[in-house]
N, C-alpha and C positions, 0 to 999 in steps of 0.2 A: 504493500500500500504506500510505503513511502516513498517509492521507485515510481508511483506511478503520480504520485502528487507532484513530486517532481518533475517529471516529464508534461503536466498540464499547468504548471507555473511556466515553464518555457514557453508552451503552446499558447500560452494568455497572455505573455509577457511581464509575469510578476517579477520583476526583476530586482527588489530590492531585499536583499537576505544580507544581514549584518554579523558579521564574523565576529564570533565572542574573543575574548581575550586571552584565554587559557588557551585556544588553538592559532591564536598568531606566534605566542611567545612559544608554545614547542615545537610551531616548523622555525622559528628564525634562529630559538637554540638549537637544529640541526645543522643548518647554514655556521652557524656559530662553534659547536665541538668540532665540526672537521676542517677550519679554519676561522681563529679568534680574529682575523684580519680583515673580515669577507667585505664589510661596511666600513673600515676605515678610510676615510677621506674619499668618499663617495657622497656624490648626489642621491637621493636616491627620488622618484616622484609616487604620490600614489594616485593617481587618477579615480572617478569615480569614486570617488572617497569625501567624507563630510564632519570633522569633528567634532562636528552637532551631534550625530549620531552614532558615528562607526568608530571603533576600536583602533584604526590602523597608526591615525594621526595621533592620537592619544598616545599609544605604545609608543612610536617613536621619537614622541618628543620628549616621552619619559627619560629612555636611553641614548636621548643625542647624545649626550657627552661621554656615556659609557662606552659608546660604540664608534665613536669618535666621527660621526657624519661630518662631511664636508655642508651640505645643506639639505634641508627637508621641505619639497613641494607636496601639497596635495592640492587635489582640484573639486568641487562639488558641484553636482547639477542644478540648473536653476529650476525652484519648485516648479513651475508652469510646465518641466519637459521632462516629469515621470507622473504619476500617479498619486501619490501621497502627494503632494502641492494643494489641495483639497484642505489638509488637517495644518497647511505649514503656519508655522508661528516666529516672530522675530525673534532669538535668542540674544544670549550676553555678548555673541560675538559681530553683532548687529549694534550694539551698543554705541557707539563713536563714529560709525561709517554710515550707519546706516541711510538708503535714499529709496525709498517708496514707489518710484518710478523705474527700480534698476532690481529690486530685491525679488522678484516673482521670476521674469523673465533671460536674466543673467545669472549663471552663475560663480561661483568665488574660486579665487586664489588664495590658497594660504601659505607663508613661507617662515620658514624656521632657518637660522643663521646662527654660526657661535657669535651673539653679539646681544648681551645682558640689558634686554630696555629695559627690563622691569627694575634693577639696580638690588635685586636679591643673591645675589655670589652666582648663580648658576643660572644653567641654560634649558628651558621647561616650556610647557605649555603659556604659560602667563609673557614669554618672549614671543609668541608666533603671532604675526603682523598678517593683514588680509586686505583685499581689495575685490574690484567685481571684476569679473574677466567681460571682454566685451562680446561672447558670445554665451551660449547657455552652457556651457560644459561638457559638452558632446565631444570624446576622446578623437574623435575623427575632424575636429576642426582644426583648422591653420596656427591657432593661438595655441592648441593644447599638444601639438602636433610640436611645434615649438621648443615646449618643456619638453615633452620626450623626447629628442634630441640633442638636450640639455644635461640631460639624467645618466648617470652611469645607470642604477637599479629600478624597476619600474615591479612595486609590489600592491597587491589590488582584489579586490574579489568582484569581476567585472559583470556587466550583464548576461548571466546564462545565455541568453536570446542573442547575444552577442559575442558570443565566446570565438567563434573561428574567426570572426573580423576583429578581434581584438586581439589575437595571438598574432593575425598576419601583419598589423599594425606594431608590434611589439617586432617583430624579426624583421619587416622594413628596414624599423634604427638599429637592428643589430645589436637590440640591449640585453642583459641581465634582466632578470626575471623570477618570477614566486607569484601564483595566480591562483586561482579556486576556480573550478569547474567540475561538470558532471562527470564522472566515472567514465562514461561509454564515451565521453571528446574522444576518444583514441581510434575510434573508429570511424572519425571523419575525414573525408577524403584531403579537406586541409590541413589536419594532427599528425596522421597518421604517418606521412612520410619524413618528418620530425623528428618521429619520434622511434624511427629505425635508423635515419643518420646521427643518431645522439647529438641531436639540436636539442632534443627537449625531454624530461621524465621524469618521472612522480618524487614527488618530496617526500616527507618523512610519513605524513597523511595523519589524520586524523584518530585519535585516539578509539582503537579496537576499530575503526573502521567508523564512529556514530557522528554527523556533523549537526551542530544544533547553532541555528540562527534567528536572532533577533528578526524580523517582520513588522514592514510599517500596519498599523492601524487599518487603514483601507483594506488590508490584503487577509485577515487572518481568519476571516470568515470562508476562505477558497480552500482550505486545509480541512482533510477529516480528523475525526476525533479521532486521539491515539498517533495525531501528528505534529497539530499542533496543540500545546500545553497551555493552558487560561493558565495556571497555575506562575508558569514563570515566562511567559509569552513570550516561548519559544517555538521552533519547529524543528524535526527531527528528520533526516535524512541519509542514509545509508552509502546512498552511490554517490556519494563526493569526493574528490580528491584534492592537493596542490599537484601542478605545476611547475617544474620550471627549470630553468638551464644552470643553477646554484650548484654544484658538488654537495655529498652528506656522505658521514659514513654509511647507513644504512645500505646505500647503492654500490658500496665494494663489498659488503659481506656474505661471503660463497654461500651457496645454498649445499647443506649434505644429504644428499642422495645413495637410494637403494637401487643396484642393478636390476633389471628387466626380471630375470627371475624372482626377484628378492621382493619385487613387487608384489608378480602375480603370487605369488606364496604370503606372501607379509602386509602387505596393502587392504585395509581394512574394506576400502570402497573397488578396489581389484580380485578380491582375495580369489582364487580360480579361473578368472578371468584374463585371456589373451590379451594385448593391445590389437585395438583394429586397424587395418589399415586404409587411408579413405578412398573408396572407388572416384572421386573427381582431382584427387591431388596424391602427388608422392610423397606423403606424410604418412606418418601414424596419431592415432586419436589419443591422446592424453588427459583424460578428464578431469586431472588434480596436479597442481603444479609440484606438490611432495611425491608426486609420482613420476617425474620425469627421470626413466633411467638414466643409470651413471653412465651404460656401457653401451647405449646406440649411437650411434654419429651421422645417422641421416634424419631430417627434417622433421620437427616436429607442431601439430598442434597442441596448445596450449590457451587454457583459460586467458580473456584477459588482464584479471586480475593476478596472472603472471608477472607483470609491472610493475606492483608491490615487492618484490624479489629480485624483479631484473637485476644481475650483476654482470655490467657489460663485459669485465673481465672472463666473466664464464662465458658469457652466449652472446649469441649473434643474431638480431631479428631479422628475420628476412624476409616476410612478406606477413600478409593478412588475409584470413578467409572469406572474404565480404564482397561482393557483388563479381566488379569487373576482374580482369588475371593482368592488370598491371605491372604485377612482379613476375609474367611467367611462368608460374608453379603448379598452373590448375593442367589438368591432365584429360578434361571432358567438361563437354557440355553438353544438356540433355534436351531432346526433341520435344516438345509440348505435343504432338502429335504422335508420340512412343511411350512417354515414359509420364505416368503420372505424378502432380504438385513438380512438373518443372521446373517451375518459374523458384521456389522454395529452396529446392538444391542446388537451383546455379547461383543462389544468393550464397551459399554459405558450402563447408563440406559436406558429404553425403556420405555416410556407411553402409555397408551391406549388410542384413541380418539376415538370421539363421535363414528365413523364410525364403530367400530372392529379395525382399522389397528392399528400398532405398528410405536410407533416415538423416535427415539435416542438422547437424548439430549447433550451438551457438555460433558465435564468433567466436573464431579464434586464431590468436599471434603466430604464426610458422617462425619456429627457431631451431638452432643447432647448435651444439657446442663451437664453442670459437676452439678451443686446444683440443687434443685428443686427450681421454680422462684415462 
């Protein structure tokens, strides 16, 4: 159900899910144990970002000086150009600047500098200086377009609805990056080939897998019950991940594997059971990434949630089971006028069971060990 909530927030375009604080600060301490240097004397920008509301600016204004930024942009949208602009209200950060004529339709620049206005020893939230930007705040304008070109690091929880135009916008400038999006991005025809040149790959993610985001007021009536919480007016989400082209350790640690036999003998969800091999591709079928033997070396499918493990020192991705044969690896494609649910299995691989018939499985990542084990 949460999978599917999600998938009709995109579909509607509820695009405002506010990233809690506990899950900013354990993907940045990834970034941070596998190099204490990662943000030093970096710009970094967050776009789509509001520290009216959101987490991002807050955290890093916390730890500017800890983490030694060079400077801290974020940008927000102008109420009139989402949704919740309906409930908007002038904040404290409206206080001084504020102009009535510019505050619905525009939206803000906020900019953080080692440079103490407030005259308190240190560099904080109470130093960050704003103004109106002269368009609404739409990442794809000239002015924001700008700062991101400005920015060594571009970190952000951007519009779902907008997820592949705003990664392609991100690798335009050739920046550094840490983003939030849906699980399945990987299997868009703009991610995916990304994310097999190690341009791009899952950050540390979210704690057990559960991501839980703040929701403007307008939106939290779209959510079923057991998704989202009156309680702490949250929403619960499964298939989220980060992002991004940051190093962590987590993405060098081998995964330990049981040989092919060792599987089918030992594998709780194989136990007796063969691998299969897939009648449209020169693969075999892997249905659990702790199942990939040690000892095969030709091509494998694998979940996508493979990704979570990916260590590119072990493996090599090489293509994807999804639609078109891009990579070359599909072996058949099947007659709609022969073979019944065609259309079905040329989306994805196809097994052959006991019976003759043909069965489609998920998606899934075609990989192989990069060394011999």
């Amino acid at each position: 159900m949460a999978n599917e909530n999600l998938s009709s927030a995109k579909a509607a375009k509820n695009d405002e899910f506010y990233t809690q604080w506990a899950d900013i600060e354990r993907e940045m301490s990834a970034y941070l144990e596998y190099n204490p240097d990662v943000f030093r004397d970096k710009t970094i920008l967050l776009p789509c970002d509001d520290p009216e509301w959101s987490n991002f600016t807050k955290f890093f204004t916390l730890h500017f000086e800890k983490f030694g930024l060079k400077k801290l942009i974020s940008t927000s949208y102008a109420p009139d150009s989402n949704r919740e602009g309906a409930y908007y209200k002038p904040t404290l950060f409206d206080a001084q600047q504020f102009d009535e004529s510019k505050d619905m339709a525009h939206g803000k620049l906020f900019i953080l500098e080692p440079k103490d206005i407030s005259g308190d020893g240190k560099i904080d939230l109470d130093d960050l200086q704003w103004e109106y930007l002269i368009s609404d705040g739409d990442f794809r304008s000239p002015e924001v377009t700008k700062l991101r070109d400005e920015a060594d690091i571009i970190i952000t929880n951007p519009p779902f609805s907008l997820f592949r135009e705003f990664v392609t916008w991100i690798m335009e400038g050739d920046k550094q990056f840490s983003v939030v999006g849906s699980g399945n991005a990987i299997t868009y025809k703009e991610i995916f080939p990304l994310i097999k040149q190690n341009k791009m790959w899952r950050g540390r993610g979210f704690k057990k897998g559960d991501a839980y985001f703040g929701v403007p007021e307008s939106t939290r009536s779209d959510y079923a019950a057991g998704v989202y919480d009156a309680s702490t007016q949250l929403v619960h989400f499964r298939n989220c991940a980060w992002y991004t082209n940051l190093d962590h350790g987590r993405r060098h640690e081998p995964l330990k594997l049981m040989t092919m036999e060792e599987n089918i003998k030992f594998h709780k969800g194989l136990r007796g059971h063969p691998f299969h091999r897939y009648d449209n591709y020169n693969a075999i079928e892997v249905p659990f990434t702790d199942a990939i033997p040690s000892d095969y070396t030709g091509a494998m499918g694998v979940p996508i949630s493979f990704l979570e493990k990916y260590n590119p020192d072990q493996f090599e991705i090489i293509g994807i089971t999804d639609r078109g044969n891009e990579y070359g690896l599909k072996t058949r494609e099947y007659d709609p006028k022969v073979t019944p649910k065609a259309s079905d299995l040329n989306r994805r691989a196809a097994i052959k069971l006991s019976d003759g018939s043909l069965s489609s499985t998920y998606a899934r990542l075609l990989i192989r060990w990069k060394v011999t084990q």
